[in-house]
N, C-alpha and C positions, 0 to 999 in steps of 0.2 A: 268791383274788386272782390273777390272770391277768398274766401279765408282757405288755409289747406284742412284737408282730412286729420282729424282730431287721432291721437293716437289710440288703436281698437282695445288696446289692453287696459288707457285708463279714462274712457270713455265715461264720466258723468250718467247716473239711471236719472232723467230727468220726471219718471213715475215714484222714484221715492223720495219722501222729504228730507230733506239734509238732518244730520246728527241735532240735538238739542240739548240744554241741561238736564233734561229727564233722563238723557241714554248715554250718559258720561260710564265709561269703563271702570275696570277695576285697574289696577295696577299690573298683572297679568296681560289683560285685556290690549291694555294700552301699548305694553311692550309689544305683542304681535302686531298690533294696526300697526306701529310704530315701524317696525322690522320690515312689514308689507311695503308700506308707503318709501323707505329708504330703497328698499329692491326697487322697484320699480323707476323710480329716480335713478339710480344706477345702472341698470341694467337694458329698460328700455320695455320691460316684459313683469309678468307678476312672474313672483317664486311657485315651484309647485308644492305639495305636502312635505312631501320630506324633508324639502331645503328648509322651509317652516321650521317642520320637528327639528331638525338637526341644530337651527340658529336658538332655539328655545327651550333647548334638552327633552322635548318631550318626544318618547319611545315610540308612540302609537300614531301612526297616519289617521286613526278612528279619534286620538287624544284631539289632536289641528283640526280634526271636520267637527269636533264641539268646537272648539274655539273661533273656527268660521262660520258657525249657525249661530253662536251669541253677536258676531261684529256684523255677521248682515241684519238680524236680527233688531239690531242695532240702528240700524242704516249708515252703517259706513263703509260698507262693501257690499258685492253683487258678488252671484254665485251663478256659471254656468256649467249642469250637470254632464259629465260623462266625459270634460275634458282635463290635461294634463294638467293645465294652467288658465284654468277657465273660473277666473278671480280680478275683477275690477274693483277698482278706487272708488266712491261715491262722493262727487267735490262736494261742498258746502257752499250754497251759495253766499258769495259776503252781502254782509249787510251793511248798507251804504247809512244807516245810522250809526254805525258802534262807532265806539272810541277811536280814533287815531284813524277812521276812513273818512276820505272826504270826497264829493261826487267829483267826478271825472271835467275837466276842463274842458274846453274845447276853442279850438282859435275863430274868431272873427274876422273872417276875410273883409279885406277892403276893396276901393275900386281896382278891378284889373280887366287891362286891354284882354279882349277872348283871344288875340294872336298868341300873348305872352302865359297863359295858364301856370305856368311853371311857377309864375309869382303870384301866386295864391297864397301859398301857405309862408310864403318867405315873408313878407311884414306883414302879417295880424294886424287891423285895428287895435285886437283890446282878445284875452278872454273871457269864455262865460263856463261858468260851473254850471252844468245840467243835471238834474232830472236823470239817474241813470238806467231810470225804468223807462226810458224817449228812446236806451240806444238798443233795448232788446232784440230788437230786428236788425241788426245791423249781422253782415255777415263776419264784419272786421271794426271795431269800434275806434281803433285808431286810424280807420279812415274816414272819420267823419270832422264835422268841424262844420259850423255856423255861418249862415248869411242871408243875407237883408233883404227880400224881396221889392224887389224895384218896381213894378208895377201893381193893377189893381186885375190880372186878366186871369188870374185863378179865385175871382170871389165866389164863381161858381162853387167850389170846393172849399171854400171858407180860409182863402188864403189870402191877406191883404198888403198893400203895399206901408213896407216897412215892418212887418213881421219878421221873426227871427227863423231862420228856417233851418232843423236837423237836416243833415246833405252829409251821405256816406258815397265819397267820391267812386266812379268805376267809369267804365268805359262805354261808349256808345252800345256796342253790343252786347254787353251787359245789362241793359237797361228794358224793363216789358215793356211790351206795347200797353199802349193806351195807362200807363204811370203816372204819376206825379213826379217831375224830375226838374233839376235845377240847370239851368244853363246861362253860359256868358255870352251876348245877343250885344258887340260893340263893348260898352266897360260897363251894361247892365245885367245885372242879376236877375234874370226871369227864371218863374218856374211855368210850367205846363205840361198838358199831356205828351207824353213821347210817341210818336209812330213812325218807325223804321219800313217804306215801302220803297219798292223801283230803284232802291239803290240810295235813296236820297232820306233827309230827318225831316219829320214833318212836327211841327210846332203848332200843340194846337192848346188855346185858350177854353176858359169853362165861362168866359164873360163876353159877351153876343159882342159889345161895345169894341172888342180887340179882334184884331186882325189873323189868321192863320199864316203861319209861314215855313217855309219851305229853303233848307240846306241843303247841298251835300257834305257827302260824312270831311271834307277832307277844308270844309269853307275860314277860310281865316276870321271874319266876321259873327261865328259863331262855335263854340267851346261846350259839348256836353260838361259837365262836372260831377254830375251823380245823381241818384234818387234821393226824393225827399222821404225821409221819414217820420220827419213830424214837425211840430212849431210852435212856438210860445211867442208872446204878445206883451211889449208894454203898455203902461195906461200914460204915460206921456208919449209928449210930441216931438219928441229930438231923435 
């Protein structure tokens, strides 16, 4: 599952490091960032100089390119030369310690028939707050969601039966080859390598002891679900 195209105008510099307490504004300052960040919100696009000057009483379009060489400066905005409106937002990344954030949940699938997929996320076991530095690679974070590794045929890859496994759900052809992905194989949860040839899924294990096996895309008996993107472990036995 494919996130959409981020918007160009408030495109995240992922080379500069977010705002900190060292680079806290002046009052001035913070009105422009301020001004910026509502346009954009509203309008769908950054403001250009003028609109700047105009909203801030300041005369000079040379007055707003100081006051955009302090906010990029800064790192709360990005600056691209030569154009009208060539002015991006720099997010801040949140910090999954501060006060008042708490790591992202995610639901605990239980057993479900691979015919019936749809009831995956409809009764949850239970959820599990993760780790939200697990969903980094995710291209859509609220499509992921937890489950339980049913066998022991990815120990090759350090994946073991009853492991908790990240699984950002997509579509078979979504999925690379030779992957780590999660599928429902009857009302088990297997994960293995994925390979898409001849038309047909081939399921292949990283543990000699397990068998390779072979779908097609369309088999009631077995349900891609997603890539694995990662996995945590209890030290009990339930």
């Amino acid at each position: 599952m494919c996130a959409p195209p981020k918007n160009p105008y408030n495109t995240p510099n992922t080379n500069t490091p977010p705002p900190t307490v060292t680079d806290r504004l002046t009052q001035r300052q913070n009105e422009g960032y301020e001004f910026i960040r509502a346009f954009v919100r509203d309008e769908g696009k950054p403001p250009t100089l003028r609109e700047i000057g105009d909203a801030l009483d300041i005369s000079s379009t040379n007055g707003v390119s100081k006051l955009l060489d302090v906010l990029e400066r800064k790192g709360y905005v990005e600056r691209e030369p030569h154009a009208a409106r060539g002015l991006s937002l720099v997010e801040e990344e949140p910090d999954p310690f501060a006060v008042g954030a708490g790591p992202p949940e995610l639901p605990v699938v239980s057993r479900t028939p691979s015919d019936h997929p749809d009831r995956l996320r409809r009764r949850p076991s239970s959820y599990l707050a993760v780790d939200p530095r697990l969903l980094h690679e995710a291209s859509d974070p609220d499509a992921c969601l937890v489950g339980r590794a049913g066998d022991d045929g990815m120990n090759g890859d350090g994946i073991r039966k009853g492991d908790f496994l990240i699984i950002e759900e997509c579509r078979a052809r979504d999925l690379s080859n030779g992957a780590p992905a999660a599928f429902l194989v009857g009302e088990e949860l297997r994960a293995r390598r994925f390979l898409f040839a001849n038309g047909k899924m081939h399921l292949r294990p990283t543990n000699s002891h397990y068998t390779k096996e072979t779908f097609p895309p369309d088999a009631p008996g077995c349900h891609p679900i997603g890539r694995v993107l990662g996995l945590f472990r209890s030290f009990s036995k339930s």
